[in-house]
C-alpha positions in Angstrom: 8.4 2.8 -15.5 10.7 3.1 -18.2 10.1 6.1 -20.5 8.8 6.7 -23.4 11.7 6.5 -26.4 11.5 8.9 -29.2 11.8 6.8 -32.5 11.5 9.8 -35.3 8.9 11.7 -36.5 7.4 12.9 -40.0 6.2 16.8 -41.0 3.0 16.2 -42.3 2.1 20.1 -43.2 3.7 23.8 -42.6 1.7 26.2 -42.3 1.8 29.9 -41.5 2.5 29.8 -37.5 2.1 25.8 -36.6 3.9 22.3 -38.4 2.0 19.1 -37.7 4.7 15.9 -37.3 3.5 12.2 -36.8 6.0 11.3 -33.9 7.1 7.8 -33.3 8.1 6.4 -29.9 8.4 3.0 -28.1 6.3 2.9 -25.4 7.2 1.7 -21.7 5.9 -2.2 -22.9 7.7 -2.2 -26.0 4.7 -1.4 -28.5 4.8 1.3 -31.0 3.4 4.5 -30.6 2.0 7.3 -33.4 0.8 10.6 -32.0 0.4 13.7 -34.1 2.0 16.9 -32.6 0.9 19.8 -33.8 4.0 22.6 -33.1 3.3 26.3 -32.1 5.6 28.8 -30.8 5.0 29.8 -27.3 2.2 32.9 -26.2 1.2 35.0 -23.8 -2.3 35.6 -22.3 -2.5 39.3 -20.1 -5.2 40.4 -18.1 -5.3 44.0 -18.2 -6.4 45.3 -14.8 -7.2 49.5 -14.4 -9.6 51.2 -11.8 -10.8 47.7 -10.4 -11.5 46.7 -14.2 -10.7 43.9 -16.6 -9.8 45.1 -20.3 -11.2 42.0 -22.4 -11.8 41.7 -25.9 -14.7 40.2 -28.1 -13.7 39.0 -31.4 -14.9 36.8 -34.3 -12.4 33.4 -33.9 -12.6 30.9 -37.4 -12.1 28.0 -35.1 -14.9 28.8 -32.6 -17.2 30.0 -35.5 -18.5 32.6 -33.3 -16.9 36.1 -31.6 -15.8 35.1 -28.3 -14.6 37.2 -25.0 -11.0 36.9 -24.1 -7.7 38.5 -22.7 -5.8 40.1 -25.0 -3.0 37.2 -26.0 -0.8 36.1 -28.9 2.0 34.4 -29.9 5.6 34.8 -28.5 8.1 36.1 -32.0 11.2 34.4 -32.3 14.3 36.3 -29.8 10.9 37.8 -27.9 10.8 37.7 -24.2 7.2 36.5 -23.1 7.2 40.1 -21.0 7.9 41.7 -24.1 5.2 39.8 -26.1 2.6 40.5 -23.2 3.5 44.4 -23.2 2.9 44.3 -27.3 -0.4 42.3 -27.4 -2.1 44.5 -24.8 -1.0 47.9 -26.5 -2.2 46.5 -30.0 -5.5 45.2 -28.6 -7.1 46.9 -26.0 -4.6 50.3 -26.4 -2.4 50.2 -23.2 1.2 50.3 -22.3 1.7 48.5 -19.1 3.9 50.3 -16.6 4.1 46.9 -14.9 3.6 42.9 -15.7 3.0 40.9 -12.8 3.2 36.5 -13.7 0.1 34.9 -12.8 1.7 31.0 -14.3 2.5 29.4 -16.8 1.1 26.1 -18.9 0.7 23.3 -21.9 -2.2 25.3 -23.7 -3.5 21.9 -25.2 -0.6 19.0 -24.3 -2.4 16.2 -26.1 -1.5 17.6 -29.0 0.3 20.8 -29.4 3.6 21.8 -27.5 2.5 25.5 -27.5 3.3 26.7 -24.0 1.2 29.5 -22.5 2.8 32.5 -19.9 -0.2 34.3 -18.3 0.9 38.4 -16.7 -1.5 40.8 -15.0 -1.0 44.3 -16.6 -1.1 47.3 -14.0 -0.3 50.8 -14.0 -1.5 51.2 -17.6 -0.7 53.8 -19.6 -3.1 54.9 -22.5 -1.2 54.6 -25.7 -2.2 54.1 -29.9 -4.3 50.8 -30.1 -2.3 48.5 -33.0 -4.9 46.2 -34.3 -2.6 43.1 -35.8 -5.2 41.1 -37.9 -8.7 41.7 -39.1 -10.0 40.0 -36.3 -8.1 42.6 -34.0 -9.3 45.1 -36.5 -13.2 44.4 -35.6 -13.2 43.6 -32.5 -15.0 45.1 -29.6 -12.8 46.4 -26.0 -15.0 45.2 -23.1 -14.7 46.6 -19.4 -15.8 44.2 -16.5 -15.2 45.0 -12.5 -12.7 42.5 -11.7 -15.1 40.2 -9.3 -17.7 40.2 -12.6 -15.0 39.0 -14.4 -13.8 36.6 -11.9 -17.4 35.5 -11.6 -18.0 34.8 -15.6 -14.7 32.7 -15.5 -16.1 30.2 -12.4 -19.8 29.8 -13.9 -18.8 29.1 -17.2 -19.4 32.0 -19.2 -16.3 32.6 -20.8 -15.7 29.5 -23.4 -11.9 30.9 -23.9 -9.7 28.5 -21.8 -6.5 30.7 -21.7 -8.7 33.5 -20.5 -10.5 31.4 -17.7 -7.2 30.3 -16.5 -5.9 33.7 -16.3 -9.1 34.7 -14.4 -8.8 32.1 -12.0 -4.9 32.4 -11.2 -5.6 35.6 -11.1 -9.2 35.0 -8.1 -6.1 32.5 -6.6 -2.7 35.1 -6.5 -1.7 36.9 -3.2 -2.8 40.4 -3.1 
């Protein structure tokens, strides 16, 4: 099959962290194709394991409408290693340094749309340290401790409505011990 060819694209808004374009390609038949792309700078999502525990975190999210539980995560800053951006977001939301960051995978957060790209780490050897709320969201939310296999469990029956979280869960259910 012949690919895709890109034929330009249009910015349709900046906003604080994402730009949505209108790309334009040819597709493998000839016909022209319009797909919006919403761009995002890559994240990080970190399950922070201490004592047989997950460190998760309720808090109120606009687009959701509702508080929902999650791994700490956040966006990757320009020049910022992912490691270094997982180390950061689980000292300013649930209040640990990790003395270690193991990669559970990496992923297209939403790839019929955005081109934000998604590095999952499992935090050990924690290290209590200042908690750095970054946000009011961060600001009002709520630390939750789970037993891993609760956790694990919540992720498979559907109880946890976050997807990077579930996904970080379940790499985490699938990675060698």
């Amino acid at each position: 099959m012949r690919p895709y060819e890109p034929l330009g694209w249009v910015s349709r808004h900046n906003g604080l962290i994402a730009e949505l374009r209108t790309h334009h390609h040819e597709g493998p038949d000839g016909t022209w194709i319009g797909r919006d792309r919403l761009h995002l700078p890559p994240s990080v999502v970190v399950v922070p394991l201490i004592d047989g525990d997950v460190l998760l975190v309720e808090q109120w999210r606009d687009a959701a409408g509702k508080v929902l539980r999650e791994a700490p995560a956040g966006r990757v800053e320009a020049g910022e290693q992912p490691s270094t951006a997982a180390a950061r977001e689980c000292e300013e939301e649930v209040g640990y340094s990790p003395g270690r960051l193991v990669p559970l995978g990496r992923w297209f957060a939403s790839p019929g749309i955005s081109t934000e790209v998604m590095e999952a780490f499992v935090a050990e050897d924690l290290a209590p340290v200042e908690r750095r709320p970054d946000g009011i969201e961060e600001v009002t939310s709520t630390i939750v401790r789970l037993p891993v296999a609760e956790a694990i469990g919540a992720a498979r029956r559907g109880d946890l409505e976050d997807l990077k979280t579930v996904a970080a869960l379940l790499a985490l259910a699938s990675a060698p011990s």
